[in-house]
LODRENSE-341355 format. One record per residue: x, y, z of N, C-alpha, C, O, CB in turn. Coordinates in steps of 0.2 Angstrom, whole numbers, plus 5000, padded with zeros to 4 digits. Each point is the difference from the previous one (the first is absolute). Glycine has a CB too. Layout:
BEGIN
XYZXYZXYZXYZXYZ ...
This chain:
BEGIN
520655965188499750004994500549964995499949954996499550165006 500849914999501149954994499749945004499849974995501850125006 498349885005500149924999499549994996500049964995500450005016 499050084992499249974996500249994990500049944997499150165014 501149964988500249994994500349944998499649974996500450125005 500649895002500549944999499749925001500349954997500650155009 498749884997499649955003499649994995500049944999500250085012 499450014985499450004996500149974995499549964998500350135006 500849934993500049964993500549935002500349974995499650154997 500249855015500349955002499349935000500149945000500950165008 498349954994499449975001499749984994499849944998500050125012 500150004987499649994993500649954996499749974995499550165005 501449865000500349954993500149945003500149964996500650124998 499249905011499949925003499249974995499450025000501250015014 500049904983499549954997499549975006500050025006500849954983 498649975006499550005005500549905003500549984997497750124997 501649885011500449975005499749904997500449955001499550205013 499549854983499749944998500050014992499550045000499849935013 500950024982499650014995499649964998500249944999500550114999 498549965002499649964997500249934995500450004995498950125006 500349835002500149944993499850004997499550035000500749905002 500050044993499949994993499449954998500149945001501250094999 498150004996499649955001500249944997499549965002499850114999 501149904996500049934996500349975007499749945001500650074983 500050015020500349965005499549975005500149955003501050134995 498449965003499349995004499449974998499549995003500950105000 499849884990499449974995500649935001499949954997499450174992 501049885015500549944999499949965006499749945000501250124993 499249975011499749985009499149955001499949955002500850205001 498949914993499649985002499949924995499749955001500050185004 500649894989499949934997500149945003499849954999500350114991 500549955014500449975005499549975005499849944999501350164999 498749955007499649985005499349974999499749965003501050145001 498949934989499549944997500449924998499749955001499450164993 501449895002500349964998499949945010499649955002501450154984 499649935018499849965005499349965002499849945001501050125001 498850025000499349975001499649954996499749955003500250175000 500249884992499749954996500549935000499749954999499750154994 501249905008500349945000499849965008500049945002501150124990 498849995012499949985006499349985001499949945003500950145001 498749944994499349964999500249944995500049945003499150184997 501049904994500449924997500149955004499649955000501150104995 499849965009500349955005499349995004499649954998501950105005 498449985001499349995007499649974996499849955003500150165006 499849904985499349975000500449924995499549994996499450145005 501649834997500349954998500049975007499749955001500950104988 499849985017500049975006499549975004499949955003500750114996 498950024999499249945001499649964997499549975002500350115002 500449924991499849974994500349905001499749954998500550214995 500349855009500449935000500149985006500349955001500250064989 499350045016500549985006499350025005499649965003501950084992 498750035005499450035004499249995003499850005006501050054988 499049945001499249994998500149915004499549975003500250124981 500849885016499849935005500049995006500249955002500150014992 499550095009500450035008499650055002500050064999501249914999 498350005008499750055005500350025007500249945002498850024993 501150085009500650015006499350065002499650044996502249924998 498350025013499850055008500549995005500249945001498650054998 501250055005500350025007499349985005500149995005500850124990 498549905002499650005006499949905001499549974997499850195000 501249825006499849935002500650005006500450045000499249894987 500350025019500149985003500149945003499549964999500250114999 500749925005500049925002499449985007500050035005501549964991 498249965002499549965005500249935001500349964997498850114999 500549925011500249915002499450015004499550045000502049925001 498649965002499349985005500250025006500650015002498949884993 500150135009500350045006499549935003499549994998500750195001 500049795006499949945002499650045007500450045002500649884992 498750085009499750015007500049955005499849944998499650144996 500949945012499949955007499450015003500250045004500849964998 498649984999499550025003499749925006500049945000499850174986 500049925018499849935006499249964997499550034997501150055018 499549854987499449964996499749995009499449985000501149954986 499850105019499749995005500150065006500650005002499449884993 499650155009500450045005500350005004500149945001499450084998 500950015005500549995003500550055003500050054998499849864996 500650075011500650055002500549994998500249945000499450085009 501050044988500549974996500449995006500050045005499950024982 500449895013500449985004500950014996500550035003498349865002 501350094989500850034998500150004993499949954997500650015013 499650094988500050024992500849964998500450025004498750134996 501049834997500549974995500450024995500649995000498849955001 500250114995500550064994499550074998499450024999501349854992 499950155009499950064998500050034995500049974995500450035011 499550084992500050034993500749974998500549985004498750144997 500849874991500549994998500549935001500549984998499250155002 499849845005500549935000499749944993499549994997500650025019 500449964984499849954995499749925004500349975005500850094986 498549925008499449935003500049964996499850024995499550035009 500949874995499649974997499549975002499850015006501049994989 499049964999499449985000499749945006500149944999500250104988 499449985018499849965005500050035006499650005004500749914991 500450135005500450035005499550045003499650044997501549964997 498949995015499550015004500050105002500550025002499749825003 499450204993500050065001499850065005500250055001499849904991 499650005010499550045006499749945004499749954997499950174995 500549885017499649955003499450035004500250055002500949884998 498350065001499650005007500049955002500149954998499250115000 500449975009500049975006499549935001499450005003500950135001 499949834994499549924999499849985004499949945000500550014993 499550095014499749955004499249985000499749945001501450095006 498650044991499049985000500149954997499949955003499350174996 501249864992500049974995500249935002499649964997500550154997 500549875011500249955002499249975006499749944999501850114999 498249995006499449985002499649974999499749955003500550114998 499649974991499549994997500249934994499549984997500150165005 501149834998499949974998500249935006500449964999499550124989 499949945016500249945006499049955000499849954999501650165012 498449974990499449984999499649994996499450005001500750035005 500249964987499749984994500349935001499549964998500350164995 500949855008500349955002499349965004499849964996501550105004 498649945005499850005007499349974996499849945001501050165008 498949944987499150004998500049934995499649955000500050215000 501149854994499849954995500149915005499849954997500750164990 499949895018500149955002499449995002499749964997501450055005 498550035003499449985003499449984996499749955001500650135006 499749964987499649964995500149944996499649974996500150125004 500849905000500449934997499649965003499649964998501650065000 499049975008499849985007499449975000499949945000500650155005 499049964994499250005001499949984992499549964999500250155012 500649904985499849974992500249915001499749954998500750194993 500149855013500249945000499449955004499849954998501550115001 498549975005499550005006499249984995499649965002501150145008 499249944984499449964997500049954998499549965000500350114997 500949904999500249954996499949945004499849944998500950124996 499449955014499949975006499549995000499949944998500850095007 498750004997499350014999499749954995499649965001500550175002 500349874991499649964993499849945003499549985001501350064989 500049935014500049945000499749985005500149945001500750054994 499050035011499749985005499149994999499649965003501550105003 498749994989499650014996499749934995499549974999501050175003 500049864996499949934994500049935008499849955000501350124984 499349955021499949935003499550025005500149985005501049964994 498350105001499650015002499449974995499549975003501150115004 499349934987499650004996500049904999499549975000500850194995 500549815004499949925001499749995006499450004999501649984994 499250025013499749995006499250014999499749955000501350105006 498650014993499450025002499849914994499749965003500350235000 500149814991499949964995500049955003499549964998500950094993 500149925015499949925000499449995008499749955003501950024991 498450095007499549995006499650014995499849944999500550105012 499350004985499350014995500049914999499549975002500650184990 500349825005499949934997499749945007499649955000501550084989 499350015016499949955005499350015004499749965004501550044996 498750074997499350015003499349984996499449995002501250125003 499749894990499449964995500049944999499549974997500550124996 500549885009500149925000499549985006499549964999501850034997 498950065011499549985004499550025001499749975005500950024998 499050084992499349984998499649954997499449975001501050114998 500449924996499549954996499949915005499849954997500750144988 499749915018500149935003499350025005499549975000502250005000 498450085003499650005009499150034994499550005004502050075010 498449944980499449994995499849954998499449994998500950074999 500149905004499949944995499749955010499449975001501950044984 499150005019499849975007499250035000499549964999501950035009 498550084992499450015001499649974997499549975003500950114999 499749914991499349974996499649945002499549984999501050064992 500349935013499849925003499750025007499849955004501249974990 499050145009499650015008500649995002499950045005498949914996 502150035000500350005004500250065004500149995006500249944989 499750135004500150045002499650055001499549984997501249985000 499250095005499550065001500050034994500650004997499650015015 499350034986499950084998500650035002500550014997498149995005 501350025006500450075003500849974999500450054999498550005011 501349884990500649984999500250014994500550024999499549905008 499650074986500050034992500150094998500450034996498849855003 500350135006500250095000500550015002500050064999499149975001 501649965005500450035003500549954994500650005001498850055015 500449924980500549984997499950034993500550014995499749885012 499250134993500150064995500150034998500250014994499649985006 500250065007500250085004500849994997500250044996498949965020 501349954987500749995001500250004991500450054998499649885016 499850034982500250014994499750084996500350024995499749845004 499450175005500150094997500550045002500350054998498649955003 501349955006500650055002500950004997500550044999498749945012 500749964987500749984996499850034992500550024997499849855010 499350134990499950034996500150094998500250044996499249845007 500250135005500250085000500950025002500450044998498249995008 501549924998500750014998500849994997500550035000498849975006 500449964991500349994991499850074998500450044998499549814999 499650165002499950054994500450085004500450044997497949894998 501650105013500550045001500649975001500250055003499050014999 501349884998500749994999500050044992500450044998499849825012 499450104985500350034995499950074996500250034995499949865004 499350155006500050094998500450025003500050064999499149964999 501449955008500550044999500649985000500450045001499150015003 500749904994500349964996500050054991500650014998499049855011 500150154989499850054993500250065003500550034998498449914996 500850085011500250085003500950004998500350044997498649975017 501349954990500850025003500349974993500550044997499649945019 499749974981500649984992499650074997500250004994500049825003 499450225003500050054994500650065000500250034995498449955005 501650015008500350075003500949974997500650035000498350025014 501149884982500750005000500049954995500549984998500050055012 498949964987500049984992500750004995500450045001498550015000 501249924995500350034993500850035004500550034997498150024994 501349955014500650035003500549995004499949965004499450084995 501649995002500549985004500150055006499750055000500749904990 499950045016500050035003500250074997500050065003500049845005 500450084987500650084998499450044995499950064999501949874999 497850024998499350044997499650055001499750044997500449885000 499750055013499150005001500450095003500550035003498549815003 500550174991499650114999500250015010500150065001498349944987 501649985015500250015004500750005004500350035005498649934993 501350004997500950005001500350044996500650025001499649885003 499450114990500350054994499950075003500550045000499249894990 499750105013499950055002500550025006500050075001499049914994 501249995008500650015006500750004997500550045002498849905007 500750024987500749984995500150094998500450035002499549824991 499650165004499850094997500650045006500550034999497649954997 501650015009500050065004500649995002500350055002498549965003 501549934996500849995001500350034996500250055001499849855004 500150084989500150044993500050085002500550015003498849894988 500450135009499850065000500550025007500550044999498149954993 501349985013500350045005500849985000500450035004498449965003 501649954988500449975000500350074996500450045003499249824997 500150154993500250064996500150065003500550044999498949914994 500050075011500150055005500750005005500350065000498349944999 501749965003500449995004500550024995500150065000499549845009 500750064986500649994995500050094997500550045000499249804996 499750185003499950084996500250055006500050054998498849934994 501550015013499950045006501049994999500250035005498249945005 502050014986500550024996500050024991499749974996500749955014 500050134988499650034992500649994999500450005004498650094994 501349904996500549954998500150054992499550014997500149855011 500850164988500050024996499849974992500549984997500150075013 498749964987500049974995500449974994499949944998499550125006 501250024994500349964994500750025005500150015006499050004980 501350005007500950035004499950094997499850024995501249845002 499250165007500150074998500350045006500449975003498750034989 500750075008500450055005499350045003499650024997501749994996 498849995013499750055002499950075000500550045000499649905004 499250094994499650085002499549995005499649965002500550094985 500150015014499350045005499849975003499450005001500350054995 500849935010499849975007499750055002500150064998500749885005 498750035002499550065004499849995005499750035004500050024988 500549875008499749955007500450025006500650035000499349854993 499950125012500650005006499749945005499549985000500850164999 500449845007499749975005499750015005500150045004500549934993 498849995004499550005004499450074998499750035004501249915006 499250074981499550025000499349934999500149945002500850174994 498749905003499449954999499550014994499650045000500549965011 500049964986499749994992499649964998499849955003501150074994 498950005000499249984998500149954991500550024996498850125011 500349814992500249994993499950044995499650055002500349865000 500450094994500150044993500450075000500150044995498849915002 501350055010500150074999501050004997500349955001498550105011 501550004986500749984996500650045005500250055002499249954983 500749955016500649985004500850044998500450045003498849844999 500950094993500650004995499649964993499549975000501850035011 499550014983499849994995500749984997500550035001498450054999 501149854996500649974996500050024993499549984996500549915011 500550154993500050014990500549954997500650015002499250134998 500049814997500549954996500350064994499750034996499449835007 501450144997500350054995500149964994500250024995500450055012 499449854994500149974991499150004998499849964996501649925006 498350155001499349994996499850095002499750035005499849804996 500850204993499850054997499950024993500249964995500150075014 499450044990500150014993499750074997499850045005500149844994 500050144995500150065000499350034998499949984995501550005003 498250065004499550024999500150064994499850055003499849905009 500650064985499850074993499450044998499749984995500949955002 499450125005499450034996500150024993500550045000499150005011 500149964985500150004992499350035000499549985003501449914990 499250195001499650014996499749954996500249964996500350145006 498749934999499649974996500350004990499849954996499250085017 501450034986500149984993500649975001500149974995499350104999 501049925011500749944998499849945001500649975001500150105003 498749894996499649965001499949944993500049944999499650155010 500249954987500049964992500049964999499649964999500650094998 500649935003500649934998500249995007500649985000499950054988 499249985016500249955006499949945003499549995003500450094997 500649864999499749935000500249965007500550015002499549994984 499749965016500249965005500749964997500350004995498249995010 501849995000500849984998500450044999500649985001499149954996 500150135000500650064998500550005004500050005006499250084991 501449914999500550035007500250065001499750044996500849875003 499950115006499850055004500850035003500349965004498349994999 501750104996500650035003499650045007499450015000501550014986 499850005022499450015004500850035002500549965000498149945003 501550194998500550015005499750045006499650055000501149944990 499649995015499950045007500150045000500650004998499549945008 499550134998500450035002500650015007500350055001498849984991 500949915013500250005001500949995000500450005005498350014996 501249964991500849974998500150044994500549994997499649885007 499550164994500150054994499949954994499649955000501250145006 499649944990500149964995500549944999500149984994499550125004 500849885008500449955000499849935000500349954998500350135006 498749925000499949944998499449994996499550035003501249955006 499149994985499449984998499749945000500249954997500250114999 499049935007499549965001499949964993500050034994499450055016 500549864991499349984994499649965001500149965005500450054989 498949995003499449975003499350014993500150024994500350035020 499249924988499550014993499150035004499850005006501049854985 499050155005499350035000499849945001500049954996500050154997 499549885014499549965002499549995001499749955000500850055001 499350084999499150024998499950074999500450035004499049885005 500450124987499450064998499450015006499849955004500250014981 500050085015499550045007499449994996500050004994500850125012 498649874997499250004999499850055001499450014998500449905005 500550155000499550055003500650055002500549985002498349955003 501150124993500550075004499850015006499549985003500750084989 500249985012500249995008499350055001499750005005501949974998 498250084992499450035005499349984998499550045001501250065002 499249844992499549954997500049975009499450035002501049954981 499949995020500049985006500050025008499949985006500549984984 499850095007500150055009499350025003499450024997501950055000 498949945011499250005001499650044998499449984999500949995008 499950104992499550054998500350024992500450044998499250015015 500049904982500150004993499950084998499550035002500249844996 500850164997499850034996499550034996500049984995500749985006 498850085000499450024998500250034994500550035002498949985009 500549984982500250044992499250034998500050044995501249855000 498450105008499250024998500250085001499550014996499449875010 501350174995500150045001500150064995500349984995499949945013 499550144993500250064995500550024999500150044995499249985006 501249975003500850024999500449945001500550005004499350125001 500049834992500649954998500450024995499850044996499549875007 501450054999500450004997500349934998500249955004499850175001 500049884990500749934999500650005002500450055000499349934991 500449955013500749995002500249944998499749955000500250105008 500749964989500349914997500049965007500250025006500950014982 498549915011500049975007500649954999500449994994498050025009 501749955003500749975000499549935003499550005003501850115000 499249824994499849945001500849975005500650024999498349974987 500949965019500449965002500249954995499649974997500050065014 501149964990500249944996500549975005500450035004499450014983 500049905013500549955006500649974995499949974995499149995014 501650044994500549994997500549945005500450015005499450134989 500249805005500549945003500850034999500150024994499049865003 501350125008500650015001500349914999499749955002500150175006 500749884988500549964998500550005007500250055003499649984982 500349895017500450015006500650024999500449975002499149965003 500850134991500750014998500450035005500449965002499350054988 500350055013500550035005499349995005499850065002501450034991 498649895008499550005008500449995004500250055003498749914994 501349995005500649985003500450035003499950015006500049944988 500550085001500650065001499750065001500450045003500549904990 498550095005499950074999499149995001499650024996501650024993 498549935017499450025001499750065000500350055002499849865003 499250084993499650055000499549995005499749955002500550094987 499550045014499850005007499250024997500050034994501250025015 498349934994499350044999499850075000500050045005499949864998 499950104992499950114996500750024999500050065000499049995009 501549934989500550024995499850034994499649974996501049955008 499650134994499850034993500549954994500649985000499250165007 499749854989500749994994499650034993499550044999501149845006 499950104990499850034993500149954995500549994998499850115004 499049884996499549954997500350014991500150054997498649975014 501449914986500149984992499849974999500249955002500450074996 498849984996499749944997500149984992499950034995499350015014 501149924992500349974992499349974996499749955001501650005004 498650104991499349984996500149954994499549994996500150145008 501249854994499849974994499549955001499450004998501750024999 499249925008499449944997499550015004500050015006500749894990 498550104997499750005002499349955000499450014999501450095000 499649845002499549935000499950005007499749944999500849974990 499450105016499750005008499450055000500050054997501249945008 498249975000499450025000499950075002500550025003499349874999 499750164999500050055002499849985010500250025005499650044980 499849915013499749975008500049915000499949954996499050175005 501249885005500149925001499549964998499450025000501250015009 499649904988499649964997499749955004499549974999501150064992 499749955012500049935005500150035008500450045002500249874987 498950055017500150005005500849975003500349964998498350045001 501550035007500849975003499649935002499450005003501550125004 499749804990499749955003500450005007499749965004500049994984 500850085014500250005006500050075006500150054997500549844996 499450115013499950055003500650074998500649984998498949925012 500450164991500750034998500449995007500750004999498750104992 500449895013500450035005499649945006499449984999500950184997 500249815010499549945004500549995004500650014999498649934992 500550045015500549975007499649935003499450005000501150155005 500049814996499749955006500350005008500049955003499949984986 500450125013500250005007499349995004500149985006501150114992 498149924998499749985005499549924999499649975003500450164999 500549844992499449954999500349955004499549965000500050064989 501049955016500149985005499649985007500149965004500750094989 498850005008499750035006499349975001499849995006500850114993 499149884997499449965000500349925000499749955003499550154989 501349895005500349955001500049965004499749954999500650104998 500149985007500349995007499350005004500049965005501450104994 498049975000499550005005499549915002499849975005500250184989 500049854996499849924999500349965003499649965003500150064989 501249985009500349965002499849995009500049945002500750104988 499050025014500050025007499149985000499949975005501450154996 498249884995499349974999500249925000499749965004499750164989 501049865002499849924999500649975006500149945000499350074985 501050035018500049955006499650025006500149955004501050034993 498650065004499549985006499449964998499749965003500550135003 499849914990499249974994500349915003499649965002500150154983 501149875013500249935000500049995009499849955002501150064984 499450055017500149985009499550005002500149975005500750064998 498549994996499449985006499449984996499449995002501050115007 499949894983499349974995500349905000499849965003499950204986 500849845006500049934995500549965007499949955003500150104979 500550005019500449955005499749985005499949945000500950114998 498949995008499650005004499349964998499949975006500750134998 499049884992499949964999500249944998499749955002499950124998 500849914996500549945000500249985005500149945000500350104992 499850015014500249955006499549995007500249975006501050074988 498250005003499149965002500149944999500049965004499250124992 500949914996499749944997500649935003500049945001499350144986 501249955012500749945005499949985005500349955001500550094995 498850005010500049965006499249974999499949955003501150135005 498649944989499649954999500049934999499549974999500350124998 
């Protein structure tokens, strides 16, 4: 009982441990803490105000390029692939071969046919002229036959000669007569079939020229050669599989022709102008390195304005969605070089909205191709070359050295 006692008034005279503040000190704080708030709106809407407000930025963009496809212009068995994923190719550099020999075949005997009709074209021209010295011929017998009508007529009238001697000299000038007239219907027949025409003209040697061409091409296609310069994706060819045209073999991504595809809300759209320039960080270098580039077209349509099975909005439970537009963005060759970017990289999109004298949509068609290769215009070439020397060895020369031993 004595401790109880003793302890009690040890509890009850303890002061309390926090004493309450004072309100002026608490009317001070907060003036304090609105004071910031409002300095801090201050600041943010001056920033948007002069700074801010010129500048639309997304994450939802990607880098894109042309994905080039290999694909065969003719069938075939692959005989030996050349590069792989990830190798670098240039431009011509041979990629994939088949097996040429149907292709060599076919043009031995496309070879083989245009000579034969040269041949036989050359062979009418021949015709003409034997034709034309059939037609003189028949002409100096017709004269000679009517001379000797008219002579062995005239004997008649005086009694020298017979009746039946006058009719067999008659007979004979109908017959020079009928054959003059067929020396020159077919004399007309055979000049109609080479008229107006050279041996490398007549429809007959062009239509075989055709087929050499074509089987020539076919031969040459039976190697695929790489369009532009780039690196390889997505081999899927193998050897002694057997392919069919069109179908995709592998695929050349040129890495100096990409760019950046951006989806922007439809309200970050407004002041958006073609030429804008444009800040572009990867995520794959973070923020160490920065891209630049400008705005090169505004999207026509959003991505599900386009996809196969469009958006139905007729509906009782629609709802709004801010829809998003593509904007294509050109990369500036700055660090490409040193710091390429790969196809579907993520980055994070800046659009400098001050000037705003650039069109919203393009004004003028491209007067030149965006993108173009000639590794194949060579190939038709070389075919003409391989047509107009058999056309020269069994058409112009070969006649020419008809006409020398003549």
């Amino acid at each position: 009982m004595a401790e109880n006692s003793t302890t009690a008034p040890t509890e009850n005279n303890a002061g309390p441990a926090n004493p309450p503040a004072k309100p002026g000190k608490r009317k001070l704080l907060l003036f304090i803490l609105l004071a910031v708030v409002i300095a801090a709106a201050i600041v943010f809407g001056l920033y948007y105000w002069l700074h801010g407000r010129f500048f639309e930025s997304t994450d939802d963009a990607y880098v894109t390029g042309n994905l080039v496809q290999i694909t065969p212009q003719v069938s075939g068995t692959v005989t030996a692939i050349a590069a792989d994923d990830g190798d670098f190719v240039k431009q011509g550099q041979v990629l994939v071969r088949l097996d040429p020999s149907d292709t060599i075949v076919s043009q031995e005997t496309a070879e083989a046919n245009l000579a034969k009709v040269v041949r036989q074209v050359r062979g009418l021209y021949s015709n003409v002229d034997n034709y034309k010295a059939m037609v003189a011929a028949s002409k100096i017998q017709l004269q000679r036959a009517r001379d000797d009508y008219q002579r062995r007529a005239n004997l008649a009238r005086d009694g020298a000669i017979s009746q039946e001697e006058l009719s067999h000299s008659r007979d004979a000038l109908t017959s020079a007569e009928t054959s003059l007239t067929s020396s020159q219907q077919q004399l007309s027949t055979t000049f109609a079939l080479v008229d107006d025409t050279t041996i490398s003209s007549h429809p007959d040697v062009k239509v075989a020229a055709a087929q050499l061409r074509q089987a020539y091409l076919n031969n040459v296609r039976s190697t695929m050669v790489a369009p532009v310069s780039g690196y390889v994706a997505k081999r899927s060819v193998q050897v002694g599989s057997r392919v069919q045209p069109g179908s995709a073999l592998m695929a050349v991504v040129p890495l100096d022709q990409i760019w950046i595809d951006a989806n922007f809300k439809e309200t970050q759209l407004v002041k958006m102008r073609i030429g804008q320039p444009v800040e572009i960080d990867a995520d794959l270098y973070g923020g160490d390195i920065t891209y630049r580039g400008k705005v090169e077209s505004l999207g026509v349509g959003t991505g599900s304005a386009f996809s196969l099975l469009p958006a139905q909005n007729a509906s009782g439970n629609w709802i709004k969605i801010v829809q998003r537009l593509p904007v294509r963005i050109r990369l500036e060759p700055d660090h490409l070089d040193k710091f390429p970017l790969r196809i579907g990289l993520s980055t994070n999109v800046t659009v400098n909205l001050h000037n705003q004298d650039g069109p919203v949509l393009a004004l003028h068609p491209q007067e030149q191709p965006r993108y173009a290769t000639d590794v194949y215009d060579h190939q038709l070439v070389e075919a003409d070359k391989l047509v107009a020397r058999i056309i020269h060895e069994n058409g112009e020369q070969a006649m020419a050295a008809g006409q020398g031993k003549n």
